[in-house]
C-alpha positions, 0 to 999 in steps of 0.5 A: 389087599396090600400084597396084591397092591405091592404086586401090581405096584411092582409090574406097572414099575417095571412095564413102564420103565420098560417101555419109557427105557428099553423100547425107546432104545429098541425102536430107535435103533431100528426106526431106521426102516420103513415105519409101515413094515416096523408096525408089521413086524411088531404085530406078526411077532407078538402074535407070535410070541403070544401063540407060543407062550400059550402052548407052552403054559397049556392055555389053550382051554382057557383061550377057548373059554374065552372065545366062545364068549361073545361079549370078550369078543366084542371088547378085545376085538375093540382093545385090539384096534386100539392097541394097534392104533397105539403101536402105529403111532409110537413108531411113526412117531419114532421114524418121523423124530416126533418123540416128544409129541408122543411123550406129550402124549403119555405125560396127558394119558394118566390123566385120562385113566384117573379120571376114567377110573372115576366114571366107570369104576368109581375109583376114589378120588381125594382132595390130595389126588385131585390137587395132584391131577391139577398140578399135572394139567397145569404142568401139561398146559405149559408144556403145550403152549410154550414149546409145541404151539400147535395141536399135537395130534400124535399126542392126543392119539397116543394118550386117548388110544392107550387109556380107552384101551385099559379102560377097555380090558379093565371092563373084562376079567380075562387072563392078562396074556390069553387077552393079548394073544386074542387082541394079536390074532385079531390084528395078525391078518392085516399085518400078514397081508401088508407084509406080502405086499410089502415083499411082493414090491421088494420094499422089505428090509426083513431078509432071511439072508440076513439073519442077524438084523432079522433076529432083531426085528423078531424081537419087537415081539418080546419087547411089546409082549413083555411090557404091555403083560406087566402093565396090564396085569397092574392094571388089573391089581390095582386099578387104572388111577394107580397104574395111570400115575406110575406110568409117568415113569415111562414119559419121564425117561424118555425125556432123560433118555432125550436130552442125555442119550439123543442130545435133544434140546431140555429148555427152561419150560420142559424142565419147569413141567417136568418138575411140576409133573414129578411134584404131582406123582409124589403127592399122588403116590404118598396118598395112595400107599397111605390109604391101601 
């Protein structure tokens, strides 16, 4: 239906902008401690959030729906391990200053969606769509071999990590935030149990006696749960090859952000890529919005 492909058209945007925008702002601001603690606090709090969203929607039926059901089990238990993988990641990616690694990362993942979308759904796949996949390889193998010169092991984690996660969900029709508050849950004790070790060794930067910087710890839960809900339920409306090319959005504002924000060094070649990149989406997208 056109109004559910505007609809998800419209979330996948707005999750990627949030995530390409707001969270590298977010993260970067407090990268500053221990990254351990950081992916700690961002799995509590999700949690969190998720577990209070669901009270007060009254969700908690249909969390049980879905629980007693052995095989949404099995697949969020893996969704799960791969969303955490992600999350570590990005944020050590974040405190070690290998940003573009992780950017490479997300400019290989809708890649790997496409083609994803392809094998398991049968998602179709024209000769526009494959050009401007081709584009896109090209684009990334420039990249690759002019600037990073080494395997980029943050990348290919980031990009295989998070496009087998949405393959995953996609697999399940279950609600889009019960789904996440299951995934959280099965994550919450190990983070619960690093953080006591973290505290027990004084190593914590998280302090009740400074509520300020607390608060804005808190609030990488909201700034995961917000975007990762908009960007699945896209997922969910319109399908993993859709959603893989708008996500290029995120990507691409962190290279802005980058260069204009962070001063980082925007060579000749990441410009060349860039413009490749962006080449391929318009191609991609204009096929799509003309055969929905």
């Amino acid at each position: 239906m056109k109004k559910d492909f505007n609809k998800g058209l419209l979330l996948t945007s707005i999750g990627s902008f949030w995530w390409g925008f707001l969270g590298v702002l977010y993260f970067q601001y407090v990268s500053f401690i221990g990254h351990i603690e950081l992916v700690v606090h961002r799995c509590l709090w999700t949690a969190v959030m998720l577990i209070l969203t669901t009270t007060f929607l009254s969700k908690w039926k249909i969390f049980l729906h879905i629980v007693l059901n052995k095989k949404n089990l099995i697949y969020l238990f893996i969704s799960g391990f791969l969303i955490f993988i992600n999350w570590t990641i990005w944020i050590y990616a974040v405190a070690t200053e290998r940003i573009i690694d992780a950017s490479f990362g997300y400019f290989i993942m809708p890649i790997i969606s496409v083609l994803l979308g392809y094998i398991f759904f049968k998602e179709d796949l024209n000769k526009k769509r494959i050009f401007s996949i081709i584009l896109v390889f090209i684009s990334i193998l420039i990249l690759m071999f002019f600037n990073l010169k080494s395997l980029p092991w943050v990348g290919l984690i980031v990009a295989l990590s998070w496009s087998l996660y949405n393959l995953v969900r996609k697999k399940i029709n279950v609600d889009t935030d019960i789904g996440l508050l299951i995934e959280s849950l099965f994550i919450f004790p190990f983070a619960l149990v690093i953080f006591y070790l973290i505290v027990k060794n004084g190593l914590n930067d998280f302090n009740l006696l400074n509520p300020g910087f607390s608060l804005f710890l808190i609030l990488a839960g909201p700034m995961t749960v917000i975007p990762l809900f908009l960007y699945v339920r896209g997922v969910e409306l319109i399908g993993l090859g859709p959603t893989g090319m708008i996500f290029y959005i995120t990507p691409t504002l962190q290279f802005i952000l980058g260069y204009f924000y962070y001063n980082e060094e925007f060579s000749l070649v990441k410009f060349v890529s860039f413009i490749i990149i962006w080449i391929a989406v318009i191609i991609y997208l204009k096929d799509l919005y003309e055969t929905n």
